[in-house]
C-alpha positions as CSV (number, residue, x, y, z in Angstrom):
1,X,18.7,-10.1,5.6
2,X,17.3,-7.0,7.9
3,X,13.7,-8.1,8.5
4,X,12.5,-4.7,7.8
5,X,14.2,-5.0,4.1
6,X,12.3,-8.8,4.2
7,X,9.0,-7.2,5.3
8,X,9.4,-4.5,2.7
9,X,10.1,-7.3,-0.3
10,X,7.0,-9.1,0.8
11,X,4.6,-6.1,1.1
12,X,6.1,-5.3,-2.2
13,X,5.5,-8.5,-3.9
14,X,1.9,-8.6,-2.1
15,X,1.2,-4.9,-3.1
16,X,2.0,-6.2,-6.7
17,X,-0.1,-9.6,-7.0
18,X,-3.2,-7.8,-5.2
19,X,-2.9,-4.8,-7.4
20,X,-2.7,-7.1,-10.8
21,X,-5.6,-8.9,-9.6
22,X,-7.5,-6.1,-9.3
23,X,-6.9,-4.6,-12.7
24,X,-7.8,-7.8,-14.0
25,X,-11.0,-8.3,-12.2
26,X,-12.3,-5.0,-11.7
27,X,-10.4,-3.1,-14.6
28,X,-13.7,-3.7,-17.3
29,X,-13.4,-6.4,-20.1
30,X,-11.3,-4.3,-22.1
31,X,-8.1,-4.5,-20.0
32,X,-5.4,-6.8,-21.2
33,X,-3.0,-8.7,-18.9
34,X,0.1,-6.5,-20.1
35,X,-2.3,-3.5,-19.7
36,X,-2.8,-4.9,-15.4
37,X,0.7,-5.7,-15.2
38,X,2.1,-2.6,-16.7
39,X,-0.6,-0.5,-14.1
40,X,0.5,-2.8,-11.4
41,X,3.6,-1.9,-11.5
42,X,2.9,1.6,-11.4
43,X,1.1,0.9,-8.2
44,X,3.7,-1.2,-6.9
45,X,6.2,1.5,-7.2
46,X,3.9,3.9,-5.8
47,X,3.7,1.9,-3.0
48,X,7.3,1.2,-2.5
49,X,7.9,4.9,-1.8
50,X,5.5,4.9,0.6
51,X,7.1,1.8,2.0
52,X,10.4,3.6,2.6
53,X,9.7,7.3,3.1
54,X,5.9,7.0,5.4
55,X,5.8,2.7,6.7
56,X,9.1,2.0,7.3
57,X,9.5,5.2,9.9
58,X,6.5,4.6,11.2
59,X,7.0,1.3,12.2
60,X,10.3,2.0,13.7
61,X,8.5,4.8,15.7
62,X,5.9,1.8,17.2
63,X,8.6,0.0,17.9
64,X,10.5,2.8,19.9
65,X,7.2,3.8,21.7
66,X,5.5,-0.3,21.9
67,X,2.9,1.0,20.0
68,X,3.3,-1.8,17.5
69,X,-0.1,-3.1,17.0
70,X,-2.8,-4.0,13.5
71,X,-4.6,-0.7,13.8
72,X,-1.7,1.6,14.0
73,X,-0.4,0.1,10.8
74,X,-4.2,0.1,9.1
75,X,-4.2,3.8,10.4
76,X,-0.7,4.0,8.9
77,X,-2.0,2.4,5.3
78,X,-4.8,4.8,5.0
79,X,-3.0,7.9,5.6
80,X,-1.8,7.6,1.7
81,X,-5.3,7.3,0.2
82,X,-6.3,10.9,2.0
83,X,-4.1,12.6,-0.8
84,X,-7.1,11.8,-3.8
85,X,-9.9,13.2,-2.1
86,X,-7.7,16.6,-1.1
87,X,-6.0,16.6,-5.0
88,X,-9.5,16.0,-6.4
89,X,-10.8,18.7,-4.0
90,X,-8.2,21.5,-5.4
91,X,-7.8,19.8,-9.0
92,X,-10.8,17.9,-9.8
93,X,-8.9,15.3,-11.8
94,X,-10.1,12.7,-11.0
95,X,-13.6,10.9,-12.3
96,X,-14.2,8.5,-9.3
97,X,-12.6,9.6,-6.3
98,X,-15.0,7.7,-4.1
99,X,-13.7,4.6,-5.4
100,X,-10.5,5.7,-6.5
101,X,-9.4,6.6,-2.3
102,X,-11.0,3.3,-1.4
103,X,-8.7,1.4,-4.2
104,X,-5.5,3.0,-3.4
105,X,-7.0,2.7,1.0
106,X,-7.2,-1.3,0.2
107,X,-4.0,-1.5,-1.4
108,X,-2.7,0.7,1.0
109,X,-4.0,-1.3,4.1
110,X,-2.7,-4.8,2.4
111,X,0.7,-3.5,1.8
112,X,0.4,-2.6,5.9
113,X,-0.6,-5.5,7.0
114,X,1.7,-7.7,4.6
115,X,4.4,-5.6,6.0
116,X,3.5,-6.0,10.0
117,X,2.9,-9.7,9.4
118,X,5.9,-10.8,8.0
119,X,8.4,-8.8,10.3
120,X,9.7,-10.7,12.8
121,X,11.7,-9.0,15.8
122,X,14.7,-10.7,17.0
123,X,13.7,-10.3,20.7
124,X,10.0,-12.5,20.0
């Protein structure tokens, strides 16, 4: 298996368990298990597509340029949660958007590091 499909599956599988634990924890008293997993794996999705269209190219450009350190890919995980304060800027959807970009920044930055963490180059 490519390591960057094996790095993807485990930033997937991470994205997944962090984000159900959140929902359950921080989701109120009213939120069911089915409820967390269904939202989950909304998230997890969500985060997939990120995985291949913005973390994936990314990371192959750090490795072209040796630029392949934590805080590029932290830098690289927060770049998604920049879209909620812009779209609640121009649409004003959203309720919390203070703690909605810093939910979707931690997930983002634990599906980052997840990903840089368990790829493994063949040449180290």
């Amino acid at each position: 298996m490519s390591p960057v499909i094996k790095s993807t599956l485990v930033s997937t599988i991470t994205v997944f368990i962090v984000s159900t634990l959140f929902f359950l924890f921080f989701g109120g008293a009213s939120i069911e298990l089915l409820l967390s997993i269904f939202s989950a794996a909304v998230v997890t999705a969500i985060a997939l597509m990120v995985t291949v269209f913005w973390v994936i190219p990314a990371h192959l450009l750090f490795q072209k340029y040796n630029k392949a350190n934590i805080r590029n890919y932290i830098l690289v995980g927060l770049c998604p949660a920049t879209y909620i304060p812009i779209d609640h800027f121009f649409t004003g959807l959203y309720a919390a958007p203070v703690s909605d970009t810093l939910s979707v920044a931690l997930i983002g930055i634990i599906g980052v590091i997840s990903f840089k963490l368990s790829f493994r180059a063949k040449n180290t």
